[in-house]
Chimera marker file (.cmm) of the C-alpha trace (Angstrom):
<marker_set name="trace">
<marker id="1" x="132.396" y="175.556" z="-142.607" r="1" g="1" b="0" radius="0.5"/>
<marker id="2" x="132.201" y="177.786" z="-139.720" r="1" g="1" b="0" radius="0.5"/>
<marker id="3" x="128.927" y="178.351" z="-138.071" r="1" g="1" b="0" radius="0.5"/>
<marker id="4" x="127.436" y="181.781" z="-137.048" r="1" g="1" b="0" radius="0.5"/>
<marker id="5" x="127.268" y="180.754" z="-133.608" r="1" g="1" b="0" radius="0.5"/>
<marker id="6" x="131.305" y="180.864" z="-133.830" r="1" g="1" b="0" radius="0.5"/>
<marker id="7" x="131.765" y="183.700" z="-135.721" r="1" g="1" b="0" radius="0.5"/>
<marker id="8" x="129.829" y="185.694" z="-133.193" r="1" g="1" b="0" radius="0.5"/>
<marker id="9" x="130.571" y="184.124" z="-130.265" r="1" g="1" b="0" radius="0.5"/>
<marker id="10" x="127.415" y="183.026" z="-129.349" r="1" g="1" b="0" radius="0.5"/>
<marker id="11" x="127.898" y="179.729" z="-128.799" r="1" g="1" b="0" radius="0.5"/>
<marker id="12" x="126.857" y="177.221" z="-126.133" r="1" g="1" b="0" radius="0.5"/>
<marker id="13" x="125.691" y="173.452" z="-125.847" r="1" g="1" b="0" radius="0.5"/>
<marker id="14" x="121.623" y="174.485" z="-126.689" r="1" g="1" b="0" radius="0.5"/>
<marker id="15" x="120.350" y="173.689" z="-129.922" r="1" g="1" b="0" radius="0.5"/>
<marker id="16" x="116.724" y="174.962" z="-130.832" r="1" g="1" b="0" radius="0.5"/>
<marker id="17" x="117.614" y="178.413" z="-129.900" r="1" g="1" b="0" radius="0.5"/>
<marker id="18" x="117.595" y="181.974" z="-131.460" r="1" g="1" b="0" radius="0.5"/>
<marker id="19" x="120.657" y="184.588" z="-132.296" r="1" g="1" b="0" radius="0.5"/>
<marker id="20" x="119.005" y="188.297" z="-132.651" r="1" g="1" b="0" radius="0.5"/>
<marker id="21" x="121.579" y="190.486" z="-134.516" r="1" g="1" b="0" radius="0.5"/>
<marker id="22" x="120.003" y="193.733" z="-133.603" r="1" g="1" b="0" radius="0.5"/>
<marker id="23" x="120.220" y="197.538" z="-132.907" r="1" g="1" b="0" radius="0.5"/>
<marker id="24" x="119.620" y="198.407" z="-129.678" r="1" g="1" b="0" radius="0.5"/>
<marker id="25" x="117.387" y="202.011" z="-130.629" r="1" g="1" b="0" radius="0.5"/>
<marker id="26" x="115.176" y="199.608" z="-132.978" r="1" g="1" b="0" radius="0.5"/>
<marker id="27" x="112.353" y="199.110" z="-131.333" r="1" g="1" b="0" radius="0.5"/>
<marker id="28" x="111.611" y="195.641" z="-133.865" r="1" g="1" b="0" radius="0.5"/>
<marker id="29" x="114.575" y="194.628" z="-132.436" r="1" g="1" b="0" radius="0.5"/>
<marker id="30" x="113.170" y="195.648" z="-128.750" r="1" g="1" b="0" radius="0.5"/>
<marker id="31" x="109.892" y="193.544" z="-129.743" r="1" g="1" b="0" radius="0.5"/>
<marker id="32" x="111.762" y="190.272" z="-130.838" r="1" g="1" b="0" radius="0.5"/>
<marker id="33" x="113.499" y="190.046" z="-127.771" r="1" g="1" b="0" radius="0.5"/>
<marker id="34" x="110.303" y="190.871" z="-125.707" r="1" g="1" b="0" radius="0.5"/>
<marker id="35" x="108.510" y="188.290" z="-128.200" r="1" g="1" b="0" radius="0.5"/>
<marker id="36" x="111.375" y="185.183" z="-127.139" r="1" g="1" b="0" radius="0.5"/>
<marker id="37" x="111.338" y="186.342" z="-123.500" r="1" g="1" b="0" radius="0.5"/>
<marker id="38" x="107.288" y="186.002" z="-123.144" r="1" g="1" b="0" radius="0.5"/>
<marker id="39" x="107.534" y="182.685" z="-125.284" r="1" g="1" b="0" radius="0.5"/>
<marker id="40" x="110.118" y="180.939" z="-122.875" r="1" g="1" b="0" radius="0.5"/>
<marker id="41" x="112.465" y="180.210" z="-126.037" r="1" g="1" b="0" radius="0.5"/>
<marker id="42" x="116.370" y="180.462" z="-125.787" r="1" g="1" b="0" radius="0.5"/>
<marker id="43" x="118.213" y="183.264" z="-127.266" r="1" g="1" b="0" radius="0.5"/>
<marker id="44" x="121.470" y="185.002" z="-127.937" r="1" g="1" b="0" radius="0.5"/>
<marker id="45" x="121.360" y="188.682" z="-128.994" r="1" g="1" b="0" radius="0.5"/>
<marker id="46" x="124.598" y="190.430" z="-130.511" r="1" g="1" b="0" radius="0.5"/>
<marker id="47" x="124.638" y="194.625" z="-130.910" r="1" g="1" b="0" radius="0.5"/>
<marker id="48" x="124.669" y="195.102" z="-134.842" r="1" g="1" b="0" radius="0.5"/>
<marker id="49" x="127.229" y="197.889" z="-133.859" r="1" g="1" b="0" radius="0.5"/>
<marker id="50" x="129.753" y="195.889" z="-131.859" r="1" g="1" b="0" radius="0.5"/>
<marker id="51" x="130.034" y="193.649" z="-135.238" r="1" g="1" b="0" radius="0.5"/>
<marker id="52" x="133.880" y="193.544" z="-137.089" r="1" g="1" b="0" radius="0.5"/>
<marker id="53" x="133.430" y="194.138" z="-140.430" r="1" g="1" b="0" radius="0.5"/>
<marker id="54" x="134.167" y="190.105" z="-141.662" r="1" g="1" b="0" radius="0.5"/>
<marker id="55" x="131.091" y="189.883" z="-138.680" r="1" g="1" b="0" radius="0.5"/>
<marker id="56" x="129.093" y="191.797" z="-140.437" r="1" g="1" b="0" radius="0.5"/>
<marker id="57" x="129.596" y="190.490" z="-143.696" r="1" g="1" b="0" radius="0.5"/>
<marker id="58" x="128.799" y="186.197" z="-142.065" r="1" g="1" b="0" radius="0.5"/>
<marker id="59" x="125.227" y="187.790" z="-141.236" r="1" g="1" b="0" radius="0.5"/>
<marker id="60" x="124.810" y="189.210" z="-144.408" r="1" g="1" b="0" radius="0.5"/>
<marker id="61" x="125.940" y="185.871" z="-146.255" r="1" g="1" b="0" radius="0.5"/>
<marker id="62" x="123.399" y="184.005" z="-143.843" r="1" g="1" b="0" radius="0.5"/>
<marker id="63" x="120.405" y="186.530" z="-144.638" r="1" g="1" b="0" radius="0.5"/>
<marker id="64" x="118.209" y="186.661" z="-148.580" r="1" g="1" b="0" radius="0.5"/>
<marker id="65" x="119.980" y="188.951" z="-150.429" r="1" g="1" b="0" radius="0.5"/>
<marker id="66" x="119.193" y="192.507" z="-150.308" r="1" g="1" b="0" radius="0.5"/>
<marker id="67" x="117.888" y="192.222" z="-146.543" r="1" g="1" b="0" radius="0.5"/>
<marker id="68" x="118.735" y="195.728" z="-145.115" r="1" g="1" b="0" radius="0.5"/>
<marker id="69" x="116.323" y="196.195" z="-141.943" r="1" g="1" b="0" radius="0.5"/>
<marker id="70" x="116.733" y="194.967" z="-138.605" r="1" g="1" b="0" radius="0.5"/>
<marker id="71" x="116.303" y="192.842" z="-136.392" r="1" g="1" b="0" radius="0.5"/>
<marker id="72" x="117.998" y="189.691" z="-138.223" r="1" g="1" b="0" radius="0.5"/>
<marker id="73" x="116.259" y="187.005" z="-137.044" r="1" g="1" b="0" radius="0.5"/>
<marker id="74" x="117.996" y="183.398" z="-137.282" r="1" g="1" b="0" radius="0.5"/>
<marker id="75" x="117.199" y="180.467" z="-135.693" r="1" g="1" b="0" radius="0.5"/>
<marker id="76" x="119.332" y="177.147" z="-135.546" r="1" g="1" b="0" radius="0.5"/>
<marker id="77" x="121.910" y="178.772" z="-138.238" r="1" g="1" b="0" radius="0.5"/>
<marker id="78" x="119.019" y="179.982" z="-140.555" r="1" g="1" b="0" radius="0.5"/>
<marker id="79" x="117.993" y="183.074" z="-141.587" r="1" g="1" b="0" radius="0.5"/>
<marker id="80" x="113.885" y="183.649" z="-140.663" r="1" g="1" b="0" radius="0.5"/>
<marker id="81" x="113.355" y="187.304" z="-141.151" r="1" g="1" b="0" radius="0.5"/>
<marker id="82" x="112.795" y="190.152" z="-139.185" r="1" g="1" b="0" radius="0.5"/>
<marker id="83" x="110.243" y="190.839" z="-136.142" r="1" g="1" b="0" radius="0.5"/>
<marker id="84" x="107.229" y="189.835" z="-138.380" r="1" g="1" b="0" radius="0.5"/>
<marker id="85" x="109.001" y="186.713" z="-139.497" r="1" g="1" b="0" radius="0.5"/>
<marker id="86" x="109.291" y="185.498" z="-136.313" r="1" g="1" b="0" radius="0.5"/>
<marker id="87" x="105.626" y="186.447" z="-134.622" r="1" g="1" b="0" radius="0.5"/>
<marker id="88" x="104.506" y="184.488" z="-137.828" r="1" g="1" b="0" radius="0.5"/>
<marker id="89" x="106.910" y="181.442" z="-136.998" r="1" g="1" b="0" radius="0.5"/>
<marker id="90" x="105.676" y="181.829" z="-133.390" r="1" g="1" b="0" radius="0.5"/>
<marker id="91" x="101.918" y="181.814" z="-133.217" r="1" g="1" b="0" radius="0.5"/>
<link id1="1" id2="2" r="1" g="1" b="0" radius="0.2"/>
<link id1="2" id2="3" r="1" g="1" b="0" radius="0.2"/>
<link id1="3" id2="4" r="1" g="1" b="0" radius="0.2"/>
<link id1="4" id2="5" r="1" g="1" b="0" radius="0.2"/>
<link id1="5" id2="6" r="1" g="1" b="0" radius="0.2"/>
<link id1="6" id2="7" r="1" g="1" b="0" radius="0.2"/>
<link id1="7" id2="8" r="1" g="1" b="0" radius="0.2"/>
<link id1="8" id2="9" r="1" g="1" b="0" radius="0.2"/>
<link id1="9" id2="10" r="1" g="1" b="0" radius="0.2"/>
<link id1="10" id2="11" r="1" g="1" b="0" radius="0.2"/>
<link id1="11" id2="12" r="1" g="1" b="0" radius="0.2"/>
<link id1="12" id2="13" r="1" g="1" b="0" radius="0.2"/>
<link id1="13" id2="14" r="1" g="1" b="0" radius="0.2"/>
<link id1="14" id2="15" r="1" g="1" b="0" radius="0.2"/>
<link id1="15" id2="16" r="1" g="1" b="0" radius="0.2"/>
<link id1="16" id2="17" r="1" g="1" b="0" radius="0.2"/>
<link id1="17" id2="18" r="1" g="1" b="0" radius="0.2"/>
<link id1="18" id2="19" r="1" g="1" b="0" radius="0.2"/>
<link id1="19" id2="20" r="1" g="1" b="0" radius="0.2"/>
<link id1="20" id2="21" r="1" g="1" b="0" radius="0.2"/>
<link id1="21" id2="22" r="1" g="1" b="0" radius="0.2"/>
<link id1="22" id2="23" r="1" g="1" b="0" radius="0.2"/>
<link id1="23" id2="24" r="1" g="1" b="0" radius="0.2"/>
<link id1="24" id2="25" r="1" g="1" b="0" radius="0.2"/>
<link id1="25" id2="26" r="1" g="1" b="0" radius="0.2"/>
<link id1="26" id2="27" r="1" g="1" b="0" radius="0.2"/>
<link id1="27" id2="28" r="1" g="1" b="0" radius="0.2"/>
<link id1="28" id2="29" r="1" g="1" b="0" radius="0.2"/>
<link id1="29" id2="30" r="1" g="1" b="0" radius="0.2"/>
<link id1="30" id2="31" r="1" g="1" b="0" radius="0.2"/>
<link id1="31" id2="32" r="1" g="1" b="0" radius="0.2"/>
<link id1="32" id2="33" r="1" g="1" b="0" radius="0.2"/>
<link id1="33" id2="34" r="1" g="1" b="0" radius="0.2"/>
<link id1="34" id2="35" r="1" g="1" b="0" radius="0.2"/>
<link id1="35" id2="36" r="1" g="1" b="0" radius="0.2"/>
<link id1="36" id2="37" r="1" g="1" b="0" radius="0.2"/>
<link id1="37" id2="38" r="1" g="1" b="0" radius="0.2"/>
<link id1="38" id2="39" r="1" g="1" b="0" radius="0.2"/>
<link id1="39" id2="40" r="1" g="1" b="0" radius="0.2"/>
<link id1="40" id2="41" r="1" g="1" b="0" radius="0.2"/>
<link id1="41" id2="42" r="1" g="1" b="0" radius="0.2"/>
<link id1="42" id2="43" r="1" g="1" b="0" radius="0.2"/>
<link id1="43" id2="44" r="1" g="1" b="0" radius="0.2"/>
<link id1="44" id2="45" r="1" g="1" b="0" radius="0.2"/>
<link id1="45" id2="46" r="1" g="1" b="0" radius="0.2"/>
<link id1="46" id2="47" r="1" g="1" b="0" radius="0.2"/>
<link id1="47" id2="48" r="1" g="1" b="0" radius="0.2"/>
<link id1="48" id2="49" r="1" g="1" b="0" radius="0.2"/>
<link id1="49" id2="50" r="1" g="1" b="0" radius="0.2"/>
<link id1="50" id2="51" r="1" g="1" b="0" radius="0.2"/>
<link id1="51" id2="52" r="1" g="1" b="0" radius="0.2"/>
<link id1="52" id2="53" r="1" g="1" b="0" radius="0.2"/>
<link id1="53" id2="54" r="1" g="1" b="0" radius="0.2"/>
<link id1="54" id2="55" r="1" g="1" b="0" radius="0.2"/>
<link id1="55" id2="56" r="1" g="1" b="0" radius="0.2"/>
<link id1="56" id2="57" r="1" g="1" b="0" radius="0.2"/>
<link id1="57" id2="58" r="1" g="1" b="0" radius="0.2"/>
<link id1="58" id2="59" r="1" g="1" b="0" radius="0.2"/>
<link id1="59" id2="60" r="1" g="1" b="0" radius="0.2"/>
<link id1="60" id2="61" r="1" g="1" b="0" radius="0.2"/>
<link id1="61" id2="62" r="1" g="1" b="0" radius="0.2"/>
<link id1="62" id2="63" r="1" g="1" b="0" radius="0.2"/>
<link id1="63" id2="64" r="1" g="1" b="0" radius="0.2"/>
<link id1="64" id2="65" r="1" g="1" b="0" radius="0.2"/>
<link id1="65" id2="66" r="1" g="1" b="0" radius="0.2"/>
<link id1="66" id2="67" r="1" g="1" b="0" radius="0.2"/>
<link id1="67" id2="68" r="1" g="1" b="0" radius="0.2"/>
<link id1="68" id2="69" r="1" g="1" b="0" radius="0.2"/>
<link id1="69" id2="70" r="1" g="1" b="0" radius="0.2"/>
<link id1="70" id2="71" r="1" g="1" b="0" radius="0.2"/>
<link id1="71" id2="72" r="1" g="1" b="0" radius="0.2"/>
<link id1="72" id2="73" r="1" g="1" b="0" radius="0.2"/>
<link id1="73" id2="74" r="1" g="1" b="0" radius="0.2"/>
<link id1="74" id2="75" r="1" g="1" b="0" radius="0.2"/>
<link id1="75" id2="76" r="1" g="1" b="0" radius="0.2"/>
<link id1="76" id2="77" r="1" g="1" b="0" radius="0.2"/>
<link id1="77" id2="78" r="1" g="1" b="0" radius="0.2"/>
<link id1="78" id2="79" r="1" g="1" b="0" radius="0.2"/>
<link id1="79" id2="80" r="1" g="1" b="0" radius="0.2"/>
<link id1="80" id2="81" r="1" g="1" b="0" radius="0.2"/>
<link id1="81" id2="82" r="1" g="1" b="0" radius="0.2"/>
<link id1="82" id2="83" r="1" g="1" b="0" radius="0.2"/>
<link id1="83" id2="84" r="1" g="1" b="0" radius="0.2"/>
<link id1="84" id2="85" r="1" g="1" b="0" radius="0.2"/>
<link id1="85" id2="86" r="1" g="1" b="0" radius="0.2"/>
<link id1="86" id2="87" r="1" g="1" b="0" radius="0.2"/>
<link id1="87" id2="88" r="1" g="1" b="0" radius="0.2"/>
<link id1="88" id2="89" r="1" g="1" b="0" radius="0.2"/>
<link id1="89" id2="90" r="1" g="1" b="0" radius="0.2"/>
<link id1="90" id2="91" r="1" g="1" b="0" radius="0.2"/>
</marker_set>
């Protein structure tokens, strides 16, 4: 099975890290970023909009079903949530 990490393009030799599919107006997405940054973790982010459409549709396999808002949190190939998810997971 092909990971996320492939299908985006985010991949790299670090495990324990985050991917942030986001939009770059959202300002949830501008807080998760700020949020990884301040707690030292590693990160890829991809631009919801720069997505192909079989893109789009691995990150909406990988997320609960009906998740529509943004950003799309996921660390180590799971799906955590959105901003909130991940403060929670944080502190």
């Amino acid at each position: 099975m092909t990971s996320l990490s492939d299908i985006l393009g985010t991949q790299d030799d670090s495990s324990n890290r985050f991917i942030i599919v986001g939009k770059e107006t959202c300002v949830f997405t501008k807080n998760a970023v700020v949020l990884l940054v301040v707690k030292n973790k590693l990160y890829s982010y991809v631009e919801y909009s720069s997505l192909t459409p079989n893109q789009v549709d691995a990150v909406n396999a990988k997320c609960e079903h009906g998740y529509r808002t943004f950003p799309r949190v996921f660390y180590n190939e799971r799906f955590v949530g959105g901003f909130t998810e991940l403060t929670n997971m944080l502190n």
